[in-house]
C-alpha positions in Angstrom: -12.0 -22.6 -7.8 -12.8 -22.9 -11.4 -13.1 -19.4 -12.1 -9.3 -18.8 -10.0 -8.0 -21.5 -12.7 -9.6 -19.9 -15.7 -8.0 -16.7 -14.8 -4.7 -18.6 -14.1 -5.0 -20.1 -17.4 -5.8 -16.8 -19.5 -2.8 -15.0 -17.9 -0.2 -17.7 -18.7 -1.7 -18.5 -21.8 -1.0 -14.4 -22.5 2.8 -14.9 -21.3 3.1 -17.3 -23.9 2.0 -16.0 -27.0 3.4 -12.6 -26.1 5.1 -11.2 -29.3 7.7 -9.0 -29.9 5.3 -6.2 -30.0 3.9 -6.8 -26.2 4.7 -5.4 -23.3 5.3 -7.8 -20.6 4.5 -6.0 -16.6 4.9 -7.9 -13.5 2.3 -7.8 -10.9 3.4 -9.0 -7.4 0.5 -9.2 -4.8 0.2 -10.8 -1.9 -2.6 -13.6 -3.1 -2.1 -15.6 -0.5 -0.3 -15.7 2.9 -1.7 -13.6 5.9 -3.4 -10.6 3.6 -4.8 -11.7 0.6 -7.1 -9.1 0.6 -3.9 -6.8 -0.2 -2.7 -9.2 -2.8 -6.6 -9.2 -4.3 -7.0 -5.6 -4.6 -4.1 -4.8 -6.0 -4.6 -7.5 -8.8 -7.7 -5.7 -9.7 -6.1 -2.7 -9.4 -3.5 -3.0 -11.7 -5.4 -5.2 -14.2 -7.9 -2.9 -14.9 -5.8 0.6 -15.5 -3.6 -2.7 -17.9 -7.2 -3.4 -19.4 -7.7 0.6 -20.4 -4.7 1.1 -21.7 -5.1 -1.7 -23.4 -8.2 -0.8 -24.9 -6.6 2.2 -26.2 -4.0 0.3 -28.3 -2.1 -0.2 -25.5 1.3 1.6 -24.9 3.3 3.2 -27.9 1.2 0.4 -29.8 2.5 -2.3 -27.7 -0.3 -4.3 -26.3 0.6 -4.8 -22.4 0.9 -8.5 -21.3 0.2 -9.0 -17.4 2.0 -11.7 -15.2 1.1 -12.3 -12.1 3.0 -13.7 -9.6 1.8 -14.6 -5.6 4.8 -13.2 -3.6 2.6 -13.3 -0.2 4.5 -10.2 1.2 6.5 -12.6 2.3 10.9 -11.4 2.0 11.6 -14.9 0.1 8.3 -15.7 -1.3 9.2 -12.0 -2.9 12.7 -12.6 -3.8 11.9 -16.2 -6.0 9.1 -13.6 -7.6 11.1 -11.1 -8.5 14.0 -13.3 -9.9 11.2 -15.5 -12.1 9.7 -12.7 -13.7 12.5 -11.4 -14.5 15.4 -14.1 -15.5 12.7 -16.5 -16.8 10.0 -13.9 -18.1 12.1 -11.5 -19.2 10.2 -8.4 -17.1 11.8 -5.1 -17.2 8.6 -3.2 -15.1 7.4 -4.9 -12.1 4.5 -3.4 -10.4 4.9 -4.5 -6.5 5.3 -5.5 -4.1 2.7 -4.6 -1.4 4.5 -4.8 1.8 7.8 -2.9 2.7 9.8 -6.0 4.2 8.8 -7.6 0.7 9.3 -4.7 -1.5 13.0 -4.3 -0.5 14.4 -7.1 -1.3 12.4 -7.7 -4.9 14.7 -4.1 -5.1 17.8 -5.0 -4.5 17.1 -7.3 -7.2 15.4 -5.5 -9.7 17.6 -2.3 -9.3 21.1 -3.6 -10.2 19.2 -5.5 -12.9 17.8 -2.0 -14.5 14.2 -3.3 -13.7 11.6 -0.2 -12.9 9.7 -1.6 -9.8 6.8 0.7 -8.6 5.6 0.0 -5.3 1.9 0.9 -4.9 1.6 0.7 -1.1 5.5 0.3 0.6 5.9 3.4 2.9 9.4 2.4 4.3 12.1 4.6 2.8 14.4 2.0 2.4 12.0 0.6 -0.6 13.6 3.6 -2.6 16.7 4.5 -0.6 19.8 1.8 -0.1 22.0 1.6 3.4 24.4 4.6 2.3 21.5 6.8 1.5 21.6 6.9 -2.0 18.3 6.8 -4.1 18.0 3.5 -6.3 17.4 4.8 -9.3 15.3 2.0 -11.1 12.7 2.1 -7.5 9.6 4.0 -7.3 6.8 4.4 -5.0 3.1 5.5 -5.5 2.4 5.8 -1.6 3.6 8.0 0.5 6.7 7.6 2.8 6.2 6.0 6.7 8.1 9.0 8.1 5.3 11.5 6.8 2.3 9.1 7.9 3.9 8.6 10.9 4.6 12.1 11.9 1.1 12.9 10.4 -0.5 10.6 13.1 1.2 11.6 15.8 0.2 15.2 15.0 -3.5 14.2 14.3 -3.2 12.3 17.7 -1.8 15.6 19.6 -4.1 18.1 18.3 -7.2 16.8 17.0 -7.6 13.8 19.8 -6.1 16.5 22.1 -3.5 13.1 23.4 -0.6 13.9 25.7 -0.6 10.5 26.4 0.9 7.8 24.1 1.2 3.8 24.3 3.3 2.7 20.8 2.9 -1.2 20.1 4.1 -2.4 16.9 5.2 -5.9 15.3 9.2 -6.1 16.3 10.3 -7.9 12.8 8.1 -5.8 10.4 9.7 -2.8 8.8 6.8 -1.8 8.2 5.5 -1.5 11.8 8.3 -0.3 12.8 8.9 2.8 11.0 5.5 4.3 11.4 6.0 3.6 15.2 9.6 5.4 14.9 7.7 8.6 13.3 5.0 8.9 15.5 7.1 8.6 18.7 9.8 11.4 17.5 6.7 13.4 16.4 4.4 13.0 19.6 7.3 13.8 21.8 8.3 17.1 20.0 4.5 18.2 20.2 5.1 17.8 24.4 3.4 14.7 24.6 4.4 11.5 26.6 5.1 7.7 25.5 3.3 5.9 28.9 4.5 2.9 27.4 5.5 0.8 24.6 5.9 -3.0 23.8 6.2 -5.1 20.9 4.9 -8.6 19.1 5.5 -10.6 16.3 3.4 -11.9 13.5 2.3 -14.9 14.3 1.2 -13.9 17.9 -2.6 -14.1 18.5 -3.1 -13.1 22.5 -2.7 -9.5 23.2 -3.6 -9.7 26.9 -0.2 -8.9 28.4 0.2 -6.1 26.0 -3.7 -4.9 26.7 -3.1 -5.0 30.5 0.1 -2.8 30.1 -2.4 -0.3 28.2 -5.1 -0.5 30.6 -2.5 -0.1 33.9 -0.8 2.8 31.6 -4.1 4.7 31.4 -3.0 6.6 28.0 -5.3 9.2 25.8 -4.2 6.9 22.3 -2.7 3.5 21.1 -0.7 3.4 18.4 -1.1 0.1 16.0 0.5 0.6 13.2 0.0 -2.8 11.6 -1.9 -4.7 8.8 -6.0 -5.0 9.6 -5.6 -8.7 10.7 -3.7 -7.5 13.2 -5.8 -4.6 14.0 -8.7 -7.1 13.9 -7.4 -9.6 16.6 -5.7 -6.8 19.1 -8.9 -4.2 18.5 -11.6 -6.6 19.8 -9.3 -7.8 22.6 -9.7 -4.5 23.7 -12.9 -3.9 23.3 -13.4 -7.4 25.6 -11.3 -6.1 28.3 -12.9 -2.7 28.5 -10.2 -0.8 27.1 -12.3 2.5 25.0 -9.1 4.7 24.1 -9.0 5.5 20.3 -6.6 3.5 18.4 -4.8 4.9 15.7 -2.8 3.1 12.9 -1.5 3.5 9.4 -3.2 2.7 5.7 -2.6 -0.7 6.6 -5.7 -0.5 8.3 -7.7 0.3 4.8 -9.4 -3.5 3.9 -12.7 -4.7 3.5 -12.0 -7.4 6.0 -11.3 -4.6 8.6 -13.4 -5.2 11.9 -15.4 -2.2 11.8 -16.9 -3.3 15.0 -13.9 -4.0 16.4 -11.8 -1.0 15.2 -14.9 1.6 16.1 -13.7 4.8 17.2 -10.2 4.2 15.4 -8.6 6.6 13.3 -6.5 6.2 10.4 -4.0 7.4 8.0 -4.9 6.3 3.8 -4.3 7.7 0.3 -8.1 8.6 -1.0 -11.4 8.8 0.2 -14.0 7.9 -2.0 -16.5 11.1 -1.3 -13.9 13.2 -2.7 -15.6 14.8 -5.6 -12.7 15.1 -8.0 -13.1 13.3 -11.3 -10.3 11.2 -11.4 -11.7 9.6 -7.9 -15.4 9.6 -9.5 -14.5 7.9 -12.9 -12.4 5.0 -11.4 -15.2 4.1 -8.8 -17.2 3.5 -11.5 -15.0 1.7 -13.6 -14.0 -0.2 -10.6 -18.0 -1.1 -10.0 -18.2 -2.3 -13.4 -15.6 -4.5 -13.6 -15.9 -6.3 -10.2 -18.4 -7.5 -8.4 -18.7 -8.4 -4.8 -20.3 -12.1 -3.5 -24.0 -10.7 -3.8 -23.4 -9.0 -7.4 -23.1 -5.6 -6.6 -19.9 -3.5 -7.8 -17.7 -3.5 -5.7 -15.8 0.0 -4.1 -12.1 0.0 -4.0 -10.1 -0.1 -1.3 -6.5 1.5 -0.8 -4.9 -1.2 -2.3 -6.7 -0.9 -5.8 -6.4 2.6 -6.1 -2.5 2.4 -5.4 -2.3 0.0 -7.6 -4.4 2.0 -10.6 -2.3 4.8 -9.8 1.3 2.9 -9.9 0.5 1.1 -13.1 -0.9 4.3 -14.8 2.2 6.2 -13.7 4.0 3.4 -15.3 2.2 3.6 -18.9 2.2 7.3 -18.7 6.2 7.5 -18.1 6.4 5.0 -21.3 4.7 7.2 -23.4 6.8 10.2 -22.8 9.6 8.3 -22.8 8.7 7.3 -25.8 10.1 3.9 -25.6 10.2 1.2 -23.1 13.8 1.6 -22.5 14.1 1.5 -18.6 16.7 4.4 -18.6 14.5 6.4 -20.4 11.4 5.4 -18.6 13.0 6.3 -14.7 14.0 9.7 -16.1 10.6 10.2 -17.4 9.3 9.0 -13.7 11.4 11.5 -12.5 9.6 14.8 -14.4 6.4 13.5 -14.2 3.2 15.5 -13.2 -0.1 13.2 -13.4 -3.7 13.8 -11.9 -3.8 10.4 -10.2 -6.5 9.1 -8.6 -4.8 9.5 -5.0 -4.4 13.5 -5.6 -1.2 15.0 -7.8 1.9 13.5 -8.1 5.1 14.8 -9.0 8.4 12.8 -7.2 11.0 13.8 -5.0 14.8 13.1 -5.7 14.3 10.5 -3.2 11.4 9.0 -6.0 9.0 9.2 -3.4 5.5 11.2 -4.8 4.7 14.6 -3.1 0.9 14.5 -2.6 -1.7 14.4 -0.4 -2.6 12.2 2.9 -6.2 11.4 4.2 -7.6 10.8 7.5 -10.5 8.0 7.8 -12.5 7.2 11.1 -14.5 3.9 12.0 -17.4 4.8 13.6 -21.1 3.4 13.2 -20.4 0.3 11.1 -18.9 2.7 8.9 -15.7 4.3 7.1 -16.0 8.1 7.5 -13.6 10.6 6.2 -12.2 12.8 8.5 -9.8 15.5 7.2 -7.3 16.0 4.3 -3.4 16.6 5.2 -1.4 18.7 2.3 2.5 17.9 2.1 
C-alpha cells in the first residue's frame, strides 16, 4: 500500500509542476474493477516506452508528463476519465482505454474534442469507426481489429483443429465478446462447418453449468470463449470438473498472468507477440521490461499482451510527434496516418480505417505452459 501511494504521489506531484515545456499523456487502465491485471500491465507498459523517451530528452525537447487515471474498463468509469484528463488536465493524447465497451465512449469524447486517443488492446471496429461508417479521425488503435481475430479463429479452428463442429458462448452486454463471436461464426460457417449451439451470459455470472451441459449434450469438436481470462478462468475449470475435454478457443483477452493455465490446458488463442520470436525489437523490450519490474519473488518480470500494446501505442504516439514535428493534434493524426514503425508487435503501417496492418499470433496452453503455435500474416 505504501509503495501504490508513493507512486500515486510522484505522478500527481508531476501533473502539477508540469511547465509549459511538458508534455502532458493520459494513461487509462483498468487498475481496478474486474481486470486489473489489464489495467497493471498496461501502466507498465506505457510508463516505461514514457521513461525512454524521456531519457532521451523527451519528445521535440518536451519532457513527457504521465497521468494516470483508473477507468476500470468500465463505459462510465471511462467516460468521467476521459472528460478529467482532458477538461481539468488539459490532455490532448490519451493512451487508452483497454476494453472496447470502454474505449468507445472515452472516443466519442475525445474525438469531437481533437484529442488523439490510441487504444492499445480495443479490437471492436467501432473504437475507430462511428454508426455511419465514417473513420473518427482523432482515434487510433495499436491492436488488431475483432473481425480479423475472429475470422482468424474460426479458420485456425476449421483447419488446424480439423472442427466442423462449433459451440459459440460469449458475454451478451460486452462488445467485445460479441464481435469476436460475430467473426468466427460468419467465418466457421463459410469454411462448411456447423454452429451445434450457442448461448450467452453476462458479466457478473459465476455458474456455467447450464451453459456446460448444453456443450456436453451438443457434443461439438471446439468452444468458442471469446472473453477476458477471469472469465476463461471460472467457465474453463467448470469444464474440466464436468468432464468436458474439447479445446476451447478465445481471443487475446485470454493473454494474463492470472490465466488458469491448468484450467485453460489444451486451449488455443489468438495475441499480438510471442516472446520466443527472435526479432530485436521483441528481444530488447523483454529485457527492458525485466529490468524495470519485478515480480513478488524479485525476478524480472515477462510482459504480457497488455504491456507490449501499450509500449507499442505510446511509442507510435512519440514517434508521430516527432515527424509531426509539433504536438499539434492535426498534425500528429496525419502523421499517424503515414507512419511505418518496427514495433514490438511486428510492422505497423494503418489502414484508412486507422486500424494497423500487421501480424496475428497463435498461443496454446498446454503443460503449465504458454507455447507459441503459429504466426498469421494479414
Amino acid at each position: 500500500m505504501k509503495r501504490v501511494l508513493t507512486i500515486a504521489l510522484v505522478l500527481v506531484l508531476a501533473v502539477l509542476t508540469a511547465g509549459a515545456a511538458d508534455l502532458k499523456v493520459a494513461v487509462l487502465a483498468p487498475l481496478s474493477g474486474a481486470v486489473p491485471s489489464f489495467g497493471l500491465s498496461t501502466k507498465e507498459g506505457a510508463l516505461l516506452a514514457i521513461q525512454e523517451w524521456n531519457a532521451k530528452g523527451g519528445v521535440l525537447g518536451m519532457k513527457i508528463v504521465p497521468i494516470v487515471e483508473d477507468s476500470q474498463c468500465d463505459a462510465a468509469a471511462a467516460t468521467n476519465a476521459a472528460n478529467k484528463v482532458i477538461n481539468q488536465d488539459g490532455v490532448k493524447f490519451i493512451i487508452g482505454e483497454v476494453c472496447s465497451s470502454a474505449s468507445i465512449p472515452v472516443s466519442e469524447i475525445a474525438g469531437p474534442a481533437k484529442v488523439i486517443e490510441i487504444s492499445p488492446t480495443s479490437t471492436n471496429p467501432n473504437v475507430t469507426v462511428d454508426k455511419a461508417g465514417k473513420t473518427k479521425d482523432y482515434i487510433f488503435r495499436a491492436c488488431y481489429i475483432d473481425p480479423f481475430q475472429g475470422g482468424i479463429l474460426a479458420q485456425f479452428s476449421n483447419t488446424r483443429l480439423k472442427a466442423k463442429k462449433a459451440f459459440i458462448m460469449y458475454d451478451q452486454g460486452n462488445d467485445y465478446t460479441i464481435g469476436l463471436a460475430t467473426a468466427f461464426e460468419a467465418k466457421f460457417k463459410a469454411l462448411g462447418g456447423t454452429i451445434v449451439g450457442k448461448e450467452t451470459y453476462t458479466k457478473t455470472d459465476t455458474d456455467f453449468s447450464a451453459i456446460l451441459a448444453k456443450i456436453k449434450n451438443a457434443k461439438p469438436e471446439v468452444v468458442l470463449l471469446p472473453d477476458y481470462y477471469n472469465i476463461v478462468n471460472l467457465v474453463t475449470k467448470q469444464a474440466k470438473e464436468k468432464g468436458i475435454s474439447v479445446p476451447f478457443v478465445g481471443g487475446d483477452g485470454w493473454d494474463s498472468s492470472d490465466l488458469d493455465l491448468a484450467a485453460s490446458d489444451g486451449g488455443y488463442y489468438t495475441n499480438h507477440y510471442s516472446k520466443d520470436d527472435p526479432r530485436a525489437e521483441v528481444q530488447n523490450f523483454l529485457k527492458a521490461y525485466a529490468a524495470a519490474y519485478k515480480d513478488d519473488a524479485g525476478k524480472g518480470k515477462v510482459p504480457d499482451a497488455l504491456a507490449v500494446l501499450a509500449y507499442d501505442a505510446t511509442n507510435l504516439l512519440f514517434a508521430s510527434i516527432k515527424a509531426a514535428g509539433k504536438a499539434d493534434t492535426t498534425a500528429v493524426k496525419t502523421a499517424l496516418e503515414k507512419i511505418s514503425y518496427n514495433a514490438v508487435s511486428g510492422k505497423i503501417t494503418f489502414d484508412k480505417l486507422h486500424n494497423p496492418i500487421k501480424a496475428l499470433t497463435i498461443l496454446s496452453v498446454k503443460g503449465g505452459k504458454i507455447n507459441f503455435d503459429s504466426v498469421v500474416q494479414p
